[in-house]
C-alpha positions in Angstrom: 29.0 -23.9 -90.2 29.4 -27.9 -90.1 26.8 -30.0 -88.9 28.9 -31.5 -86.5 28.9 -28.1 -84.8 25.5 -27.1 -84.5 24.7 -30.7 -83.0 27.6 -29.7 -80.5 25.6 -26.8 -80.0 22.2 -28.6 -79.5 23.2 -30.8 -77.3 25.1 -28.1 -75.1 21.6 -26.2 -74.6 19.5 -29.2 -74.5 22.1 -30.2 -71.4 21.7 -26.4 -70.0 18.2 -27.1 -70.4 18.2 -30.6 -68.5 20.4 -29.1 -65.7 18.2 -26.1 -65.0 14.6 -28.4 -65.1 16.9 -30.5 -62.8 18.0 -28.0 -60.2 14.3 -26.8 -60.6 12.9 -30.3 -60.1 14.9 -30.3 -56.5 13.9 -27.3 -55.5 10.5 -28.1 -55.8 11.4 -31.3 -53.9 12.6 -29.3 -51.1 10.1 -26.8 -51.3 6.9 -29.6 -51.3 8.8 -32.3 -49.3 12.0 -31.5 -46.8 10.7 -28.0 -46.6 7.0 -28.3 -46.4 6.2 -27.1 -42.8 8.5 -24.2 -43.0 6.4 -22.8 -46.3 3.2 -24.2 -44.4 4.3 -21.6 -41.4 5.4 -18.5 -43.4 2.1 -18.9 -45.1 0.4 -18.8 -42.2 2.2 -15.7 -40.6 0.5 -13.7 -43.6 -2.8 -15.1 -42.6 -3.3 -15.3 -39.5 -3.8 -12.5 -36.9 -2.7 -13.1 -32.9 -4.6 -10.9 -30.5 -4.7 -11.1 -26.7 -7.1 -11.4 -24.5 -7.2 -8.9 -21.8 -8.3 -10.6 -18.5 -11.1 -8.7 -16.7 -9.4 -6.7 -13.3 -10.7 -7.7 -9.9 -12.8 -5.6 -8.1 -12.0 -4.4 -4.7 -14.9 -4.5 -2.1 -15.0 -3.0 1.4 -17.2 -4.5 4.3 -20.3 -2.6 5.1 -22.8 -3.9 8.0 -21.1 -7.2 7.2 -21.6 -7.3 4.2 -19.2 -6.8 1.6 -19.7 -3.9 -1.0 -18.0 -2.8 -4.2 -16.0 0.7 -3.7 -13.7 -0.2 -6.9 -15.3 -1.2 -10.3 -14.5 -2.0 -14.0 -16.4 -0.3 -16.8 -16.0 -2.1 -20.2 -14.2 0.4 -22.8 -13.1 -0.2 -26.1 -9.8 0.7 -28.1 -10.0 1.4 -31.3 -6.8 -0.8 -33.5 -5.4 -0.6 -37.0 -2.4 -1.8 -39.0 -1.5 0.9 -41.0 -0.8 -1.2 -43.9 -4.1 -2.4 -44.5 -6.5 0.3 -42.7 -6.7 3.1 -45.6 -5.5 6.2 -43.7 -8.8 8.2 -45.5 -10.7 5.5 -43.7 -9.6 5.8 -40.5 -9.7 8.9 -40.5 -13.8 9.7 -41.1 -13.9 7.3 -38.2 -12.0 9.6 -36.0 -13.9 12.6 -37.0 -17.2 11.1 -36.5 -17.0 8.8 -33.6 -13.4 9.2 -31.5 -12.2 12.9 -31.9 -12.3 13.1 -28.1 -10.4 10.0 -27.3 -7.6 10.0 -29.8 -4.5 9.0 -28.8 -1.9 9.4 -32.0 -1.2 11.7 -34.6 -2.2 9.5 -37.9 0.1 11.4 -40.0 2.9 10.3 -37.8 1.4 6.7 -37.7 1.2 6.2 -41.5 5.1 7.7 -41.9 6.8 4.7 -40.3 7.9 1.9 -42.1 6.6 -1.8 -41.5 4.0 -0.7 -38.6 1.7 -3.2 -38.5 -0.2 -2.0 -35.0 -1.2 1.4 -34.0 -3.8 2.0 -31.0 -5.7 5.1 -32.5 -8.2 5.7 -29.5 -8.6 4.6 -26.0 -11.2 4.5 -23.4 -13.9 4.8 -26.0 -17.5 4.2 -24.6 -19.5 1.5 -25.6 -22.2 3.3 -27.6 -19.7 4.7 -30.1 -17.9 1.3 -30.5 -21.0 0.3 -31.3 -21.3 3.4 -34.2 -18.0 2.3 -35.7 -19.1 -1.4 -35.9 -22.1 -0.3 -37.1 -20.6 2.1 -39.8 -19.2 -1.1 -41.8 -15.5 0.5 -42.0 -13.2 -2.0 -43.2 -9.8 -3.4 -41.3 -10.6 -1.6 -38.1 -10.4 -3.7 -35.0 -12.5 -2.7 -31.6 -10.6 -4.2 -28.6 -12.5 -4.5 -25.0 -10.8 -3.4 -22.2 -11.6 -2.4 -18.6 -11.9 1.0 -17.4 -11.0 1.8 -13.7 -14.2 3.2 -11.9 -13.6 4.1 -8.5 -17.4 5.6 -7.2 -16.4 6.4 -3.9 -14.4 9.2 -5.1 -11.5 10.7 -2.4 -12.8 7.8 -0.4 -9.5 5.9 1.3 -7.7 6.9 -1.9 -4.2 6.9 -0.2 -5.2 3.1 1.2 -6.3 2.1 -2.3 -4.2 3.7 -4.5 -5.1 3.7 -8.9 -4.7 1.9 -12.1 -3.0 4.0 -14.5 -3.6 4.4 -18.1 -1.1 1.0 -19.0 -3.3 -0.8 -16.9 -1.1 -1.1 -13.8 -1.6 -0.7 -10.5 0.0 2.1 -8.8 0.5 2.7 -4.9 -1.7 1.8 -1.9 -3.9 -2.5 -2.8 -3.9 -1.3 -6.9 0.0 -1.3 -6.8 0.6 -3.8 -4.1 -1.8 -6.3 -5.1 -1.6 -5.8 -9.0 -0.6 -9.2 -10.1 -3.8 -10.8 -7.9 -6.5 -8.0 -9.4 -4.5 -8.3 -13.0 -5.1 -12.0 -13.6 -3.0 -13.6 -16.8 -3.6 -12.6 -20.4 -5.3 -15.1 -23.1 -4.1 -15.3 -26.8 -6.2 -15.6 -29.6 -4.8 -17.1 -32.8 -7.5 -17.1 -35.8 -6.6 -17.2 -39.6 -7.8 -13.8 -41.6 -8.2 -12.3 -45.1 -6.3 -10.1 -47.3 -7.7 -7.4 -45.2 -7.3 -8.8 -42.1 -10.7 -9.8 -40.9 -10.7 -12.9 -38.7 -12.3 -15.9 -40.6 -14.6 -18.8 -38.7 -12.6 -20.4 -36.2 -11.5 -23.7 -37.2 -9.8 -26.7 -35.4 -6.1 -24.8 -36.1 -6.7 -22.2 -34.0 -5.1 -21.9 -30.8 -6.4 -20.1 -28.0 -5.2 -19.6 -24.4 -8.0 -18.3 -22.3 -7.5 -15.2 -20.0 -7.9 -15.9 -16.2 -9.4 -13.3 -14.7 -8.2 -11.3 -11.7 -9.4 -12.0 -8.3 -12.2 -9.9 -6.4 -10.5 -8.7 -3.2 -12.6 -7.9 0.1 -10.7 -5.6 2.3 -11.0 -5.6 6.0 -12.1 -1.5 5.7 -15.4 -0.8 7.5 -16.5 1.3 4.7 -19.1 3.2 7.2 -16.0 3.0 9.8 -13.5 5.0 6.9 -15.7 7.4 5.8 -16.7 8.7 9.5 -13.5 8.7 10.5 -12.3 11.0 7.6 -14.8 13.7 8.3 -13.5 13.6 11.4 -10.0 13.8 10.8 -10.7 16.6 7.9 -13.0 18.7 10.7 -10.2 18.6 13.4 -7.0 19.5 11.2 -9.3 22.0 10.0 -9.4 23.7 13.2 -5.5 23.3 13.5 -2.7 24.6 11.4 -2.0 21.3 10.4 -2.3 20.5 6.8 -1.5 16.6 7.4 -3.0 13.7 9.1 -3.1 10.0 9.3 -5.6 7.8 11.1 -5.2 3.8 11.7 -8.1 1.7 13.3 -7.1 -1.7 14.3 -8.1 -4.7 16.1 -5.5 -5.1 18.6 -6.4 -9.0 19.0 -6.3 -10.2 15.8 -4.1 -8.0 13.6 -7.8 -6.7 11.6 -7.3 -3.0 10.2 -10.6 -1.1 10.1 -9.7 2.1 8.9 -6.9 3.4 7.3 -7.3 7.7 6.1 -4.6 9.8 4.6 -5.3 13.3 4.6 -5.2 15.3 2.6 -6.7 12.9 -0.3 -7.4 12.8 -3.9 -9.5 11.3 -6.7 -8.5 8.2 -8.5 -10.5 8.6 -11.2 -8.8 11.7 -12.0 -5.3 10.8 -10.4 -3.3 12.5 -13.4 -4.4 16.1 -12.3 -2.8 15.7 -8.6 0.2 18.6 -8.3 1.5 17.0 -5.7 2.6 13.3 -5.6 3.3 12.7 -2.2 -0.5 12.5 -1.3 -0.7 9.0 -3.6 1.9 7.8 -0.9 0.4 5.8 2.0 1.7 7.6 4.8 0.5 5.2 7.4 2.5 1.7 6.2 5.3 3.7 3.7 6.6 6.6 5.4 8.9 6.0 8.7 9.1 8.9 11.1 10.1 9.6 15.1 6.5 9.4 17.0 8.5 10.2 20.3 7.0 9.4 23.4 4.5 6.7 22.1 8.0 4.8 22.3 7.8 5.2 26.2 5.3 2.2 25.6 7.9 -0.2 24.8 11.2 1.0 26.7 8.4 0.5 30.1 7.2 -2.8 28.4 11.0 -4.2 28.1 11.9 -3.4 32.0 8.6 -4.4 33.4 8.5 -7.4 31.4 12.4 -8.2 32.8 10.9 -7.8 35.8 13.6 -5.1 36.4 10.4 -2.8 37.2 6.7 -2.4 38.4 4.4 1.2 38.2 5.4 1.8 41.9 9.2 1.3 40.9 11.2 5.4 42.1 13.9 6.9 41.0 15.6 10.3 41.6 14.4 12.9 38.3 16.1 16.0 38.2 14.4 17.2 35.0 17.6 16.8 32.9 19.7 13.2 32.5 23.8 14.0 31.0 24.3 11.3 28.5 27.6 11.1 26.5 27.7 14.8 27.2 24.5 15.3 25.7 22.2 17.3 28.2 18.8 15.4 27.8 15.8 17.2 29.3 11.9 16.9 30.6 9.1 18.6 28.3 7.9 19.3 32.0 9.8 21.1 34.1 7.4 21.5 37.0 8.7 21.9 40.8 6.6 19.6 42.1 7.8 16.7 39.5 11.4 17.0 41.1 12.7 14.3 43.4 11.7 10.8 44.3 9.0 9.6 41.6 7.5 6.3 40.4 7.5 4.9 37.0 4.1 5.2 36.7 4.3 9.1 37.6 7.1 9.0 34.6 4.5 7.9 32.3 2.0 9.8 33.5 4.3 12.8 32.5 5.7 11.6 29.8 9.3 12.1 31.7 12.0 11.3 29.4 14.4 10.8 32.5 11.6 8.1 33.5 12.2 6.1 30.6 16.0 6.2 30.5 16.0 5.1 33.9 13.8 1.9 32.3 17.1 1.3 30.0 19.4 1.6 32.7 17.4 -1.2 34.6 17.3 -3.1 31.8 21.2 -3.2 31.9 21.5 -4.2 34.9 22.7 -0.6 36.6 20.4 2.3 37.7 22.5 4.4 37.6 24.1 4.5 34.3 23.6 3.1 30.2 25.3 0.0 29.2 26.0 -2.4 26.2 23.6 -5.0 28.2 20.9 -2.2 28.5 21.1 -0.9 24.8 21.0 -4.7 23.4 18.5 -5.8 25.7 16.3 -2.5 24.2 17.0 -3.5 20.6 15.9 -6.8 21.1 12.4 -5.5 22.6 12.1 -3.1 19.7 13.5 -5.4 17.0 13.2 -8.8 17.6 9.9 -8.8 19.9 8.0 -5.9 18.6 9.8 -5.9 15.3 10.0 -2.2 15.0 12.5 -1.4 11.9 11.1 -3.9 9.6 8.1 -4.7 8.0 4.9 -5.7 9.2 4.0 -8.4 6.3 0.9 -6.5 5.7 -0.5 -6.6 2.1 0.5 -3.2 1.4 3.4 -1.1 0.0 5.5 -1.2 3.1 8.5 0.6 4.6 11.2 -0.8 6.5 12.5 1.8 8.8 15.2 1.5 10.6 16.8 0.8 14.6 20.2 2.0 15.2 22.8 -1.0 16.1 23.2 -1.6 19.9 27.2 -1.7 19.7 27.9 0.6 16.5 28.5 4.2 15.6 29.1 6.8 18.2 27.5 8.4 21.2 25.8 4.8 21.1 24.3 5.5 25.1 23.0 9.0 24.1 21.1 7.0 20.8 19.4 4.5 23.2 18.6 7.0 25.7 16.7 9.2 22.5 15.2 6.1 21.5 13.3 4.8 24.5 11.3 8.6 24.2 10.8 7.9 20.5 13.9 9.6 18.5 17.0 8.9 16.6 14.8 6.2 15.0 12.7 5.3 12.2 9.4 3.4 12.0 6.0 3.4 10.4 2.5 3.8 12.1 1.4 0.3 11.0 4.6 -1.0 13.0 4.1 1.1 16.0 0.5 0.2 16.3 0.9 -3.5 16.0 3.6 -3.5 18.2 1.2 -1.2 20.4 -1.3 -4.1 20.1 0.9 -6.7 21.4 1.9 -3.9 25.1 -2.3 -3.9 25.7 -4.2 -7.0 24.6 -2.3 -10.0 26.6 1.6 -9.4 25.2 0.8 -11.3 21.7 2.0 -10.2 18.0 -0.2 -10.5 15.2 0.7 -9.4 11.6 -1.8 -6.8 11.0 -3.5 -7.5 7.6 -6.4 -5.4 5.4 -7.5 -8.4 2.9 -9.8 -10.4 4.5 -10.6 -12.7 1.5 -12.1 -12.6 -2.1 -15.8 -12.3 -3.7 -17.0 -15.1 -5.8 -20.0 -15.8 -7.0 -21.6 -13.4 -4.9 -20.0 -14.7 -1.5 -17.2 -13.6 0.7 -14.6 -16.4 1.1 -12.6 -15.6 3.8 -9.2 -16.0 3.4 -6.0 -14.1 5.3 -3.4 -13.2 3.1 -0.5 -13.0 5.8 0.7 -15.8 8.2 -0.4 -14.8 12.1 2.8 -14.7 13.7 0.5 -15.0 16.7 3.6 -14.9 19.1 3.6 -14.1 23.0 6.3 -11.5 23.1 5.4 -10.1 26.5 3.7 -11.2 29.9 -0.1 -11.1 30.3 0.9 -9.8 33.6 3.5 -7.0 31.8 0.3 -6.2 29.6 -1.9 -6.0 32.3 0.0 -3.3 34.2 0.8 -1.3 30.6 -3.0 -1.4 30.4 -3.5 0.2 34.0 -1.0 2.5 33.9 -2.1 4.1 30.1 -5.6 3.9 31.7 -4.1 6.2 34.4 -2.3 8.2 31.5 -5.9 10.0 30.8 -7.5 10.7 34.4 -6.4 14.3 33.8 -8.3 14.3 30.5 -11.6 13.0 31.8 -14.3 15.2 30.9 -18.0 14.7 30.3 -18.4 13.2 26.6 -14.7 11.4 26.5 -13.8 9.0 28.8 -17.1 7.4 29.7 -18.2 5.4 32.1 -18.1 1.3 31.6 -15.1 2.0 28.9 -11.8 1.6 29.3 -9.8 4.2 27.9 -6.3 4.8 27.8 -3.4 6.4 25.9 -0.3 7.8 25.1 1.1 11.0 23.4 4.3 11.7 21.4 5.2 15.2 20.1 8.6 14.6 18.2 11.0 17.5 17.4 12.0 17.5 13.5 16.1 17.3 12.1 17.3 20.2 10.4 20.7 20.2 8.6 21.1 16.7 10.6 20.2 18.1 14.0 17.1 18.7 16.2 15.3 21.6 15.6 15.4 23.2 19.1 13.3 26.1 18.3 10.4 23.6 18.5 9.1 25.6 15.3 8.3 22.8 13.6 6.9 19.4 15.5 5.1 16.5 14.6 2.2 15.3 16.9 1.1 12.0 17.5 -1.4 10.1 19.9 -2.3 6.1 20.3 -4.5 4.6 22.5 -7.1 1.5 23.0 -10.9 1.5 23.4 -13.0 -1.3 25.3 -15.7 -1.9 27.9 -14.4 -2.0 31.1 -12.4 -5.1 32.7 -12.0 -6.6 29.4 -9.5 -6.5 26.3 -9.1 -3.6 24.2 -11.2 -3.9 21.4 -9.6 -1.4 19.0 -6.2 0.6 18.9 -6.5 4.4 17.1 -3.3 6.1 16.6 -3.6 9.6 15.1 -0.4 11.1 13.5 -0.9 15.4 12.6 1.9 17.7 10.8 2.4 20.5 8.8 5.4 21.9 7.0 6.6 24.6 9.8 3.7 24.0 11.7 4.0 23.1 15.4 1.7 20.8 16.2 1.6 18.9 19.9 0.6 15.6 20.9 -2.6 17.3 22.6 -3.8 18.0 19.2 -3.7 14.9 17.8 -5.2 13.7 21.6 -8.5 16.0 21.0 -8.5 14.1 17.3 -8.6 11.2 19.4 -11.1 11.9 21.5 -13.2 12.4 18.9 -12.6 9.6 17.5 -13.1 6.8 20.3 -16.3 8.3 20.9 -17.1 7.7 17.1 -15.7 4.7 17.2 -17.6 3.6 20.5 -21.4 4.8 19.0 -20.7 3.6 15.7 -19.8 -0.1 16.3 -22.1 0.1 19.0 -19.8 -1.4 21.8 -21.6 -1.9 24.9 -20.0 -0.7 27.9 -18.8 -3.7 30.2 -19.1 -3.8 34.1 -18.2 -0.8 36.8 
């Protein structure tokens, strides 16, 4: 070989050379210069860990003597956390059979088998004195997270009103679900750099944190006292019934306050996951529309008087039966002496249906027969002023409901005629008593509302939720004669013990057929029973409106059921909140 060619050959490797320490050379420079923070990051990502905080829960309080008291609490628990890629499975493994057996929630075997899993929540709810046996223990690359453990100490207590947390930490049904995002609060993040083994170092000026807010402490409006004694109550009469159902609602007809709210039967929310039958977690009082019949009477009367179509001492001609788009339409009470030339206030007092579908007739303009004038005068009472078939605004889980259209679909005068005795409808008890509220205390609408404000620092701040619609829907002197005549409605109920002197107490019942196969049952085998009245001392405003609601799956219950519930009740209601009786 020349020596020409082996220089050739030098200088072609010593170039190859020069090239590859160049292309080197720039790499670097991109790496250390134009790259820098993008290397800086992914170095990071290996050692830093990100965690969030978990904001403590709000507590929910309920008032007692004035005084607001806990009913729903948090009790710190711990989670025990691992990446599976640093944790040795033999490791975490002595740490569940010494300290977590009980409170497992994963199959390790099945944990360690996936791929690139770098967080696996082995046990939950774990009590403070073993977290403190693991930490204690010295294992390596396990992480002990805090967390908040629903505690609710009043057990069955109002369950249906306040519903549960469930094990994701979300509210479900009743102030839990409805209010979750207020008793949640917002998450924090903690961002700390680690080691090799994923321990968090000291905290230096890189770290970022976001701190949690915690959520707020809610007061409800519930007389604790008030609830309890009025679910005895409610349990003791349905006891003595054949109803397996029953709903109770204690409100402050002058302000929109609720008091009480009981669902029955109830359940635990501390152990809400062995309930068999889901429908007792629903509210039925604000979630659950239904027909409460006569109760309705209330507000056809209301509408007529308050046209001043009408008065108490108004007569008409009942027959016992009215014939309305063919339909035959007839009197629960079908006594001889009820036939013939009554007043209005007899009608009530009888709960004649052909009494309140002359009220509809008035309202259009012709006693003697149903119009478009009278059925969209009706809905406006029941829609627009007393806003039955939509929701109340109340802070809870609410149903809608619905009222037929005036002018649509057929047999449209037959519909209306149903509907001023409480059928071919749809609303809730919350809607029925607040619109109850506005026919007794002066004619004025108030949103009914159960948060009355929020703990802090150990004081109640008082602070409404809702906006008052605080509107004067009827007359004071249309309220005034619904008062008299519903006063009237229980002078065949006075006995000693019930209606008691220097209180005024009056009522209205509704026993409402049920819809089989899309018709009325008319075997009456199966009826719902329902009963709302006001409590007060004498020659003032009501102070509180009780509506009772009883049923039971092919049971026949009547309104006079759900009247003795009542009766019960008021006098409860009258010794318990001590209200003194006002003037003879």
């Amino acid at each position: 070989m020349s020596q020409s060619k082996s220089l050739s050959r030098i200088n072609i490797l010593k170039y190859i050379v020069l090239a590859a320490l160049a292309i080197i050379i720039v790499r670097l420079f991109f790496i250390q210069i134009i790259e820098h923070a993008d290397w800086v990051a992914k170095a990071d990502e290996q050692h830093t860990i990100l965690e969030t905080i978990t904001p403590k829960r709000g507590e929910i309080y309920m008032m007692d003597k004035g005084e607001p008291v806990p009913i729903v609490l948090n009790q710190t628990m711990y989670q025990v956390v691992i990446d599976p890629t640093v944790t040795r499975k033999e490791d975490i493994e002595k740490v569940v059979n010494d300290y977590v057996k009980d409170y497992t929630v994963v199959n390790l075997d099945e944990v360690y088998s996936q791929e690139n899993l770098r967080y696996a929540i082995v046990a939950k709810d774990v009590p403070r004195e073993k977290a403190e046996e693991i930490a204690d223990s010295g294992t390596p690359a396990i992480w002990l997270k805090k967390t908040n453990r629903r505690v609710y100490p009043e057990g069955e207590l109002a369950s249906g009103l306040l519903g549960f947390m469930n094990n994701d930490g979300v509210g479900q049904y009743g102030v839990e679900g409805s209010l979750n995002d207020m008793l949640a609060g917002k998450e924090g993040l903690l961002k700390t750099t680690a080691d090799i083994n994923k321990v968090a170092l000291s905290i230096g000026n890189d770290n970022v944190r976001v701190h949690a807010e915690d959520g707020k402490n809610v007061v409800l409006s519930i007389d604790r006292g008030l609830e309890r004694g009025i679910e005895e109550i409610a349990a003791a009469t349905i006891n003595e019934t054949t109803a397996d159902h029953a709903s109770v609602l204690v409100m402050n007809p002058n302000n929109g306050e609720v008091l009480a709210m009981a669902n029955l039967p109830s359940y635990d929310p501390n152990n809400y996951t062995e309930v068999t039958d889901a429908s007792v977690y629903v509210n039925q009082i604000t979630d659950v529309p239904y027909e409460p019949a006569s109760i309705c009477k209330n507000f056809a009367f209301s509408a007529a008087i308050n046209e001043g179509l009408m008065t108490g001492d108004t007569t008409y001609f009942n027959q016992g039966y009215e014939i309305v788009d063919g339909w035959k339409i007839e009197n629960a009470e079908q006594r001889s002496i009820l036939y013939g030339t009554l007043t209005m206030r007899d009608a009530l007092y009888w709960s004649l249906n052909t009494g309140s579908i002359y009220a509809l007739k008035l309202l259009g303009g012709d006693p003697n027969s149903i119009n478009q004038t009278g059925r969209e005068k009706l809905y406006d009472y029941y829609h627009n002023k007393l806003r039955l078939g939509q929701i109340t605004g109340i802070e809870l889980i609410e149903a809608e409901g619905y009222i037929p259209d005036p002018n649509e679909g057929w047999g449209r005068d037959s519909t209306y005629a149903n509907m001023t005795f409480g059928q071919n409808l749809g609303i809730t008890m919350i809607q029925t008593a607040t619109a109850f509220s506005a026919v007794i205390n002066g004619g004025v609408y108030h949103t009914p509302y159960v948060v009355k404000g929020f703990y802090e620092n150990g004081e109640l701040i008082e602070e409404k939720q809702v906006e008052d619609v605080n509107d004067q829907v009827l007359s004071e002197e249309t309220s005034t004669m619904m008062r008299e005549m519903l006063i009237n409605n229980r002078s065949y109920r006075k006995r000693a013990g019930v209606d008691r002197d220097g209180y005024a107490i009056g009522g209205k019942s509704g026993t409402a057929q049920v819809v089989r196969d899309g018709a009325y049952d008319d075997t009456m085998s199966e009826l719902v029973g329902s009963y709302i009245g006001f409590v007060g001392p004498e020659g003032e405003l009501p102070k509180y409106v009780i509506m009772v609601k009883m049923w039971g799956e092919g049971q026949s219950i009547d309104s006079g059921q759900a009247m003795t519930m009542f009766d019960s009740l008021s006098n409860y209601l009258i010794d318990y909140l001590k209200i003194k009786p006002g003037a003879a």
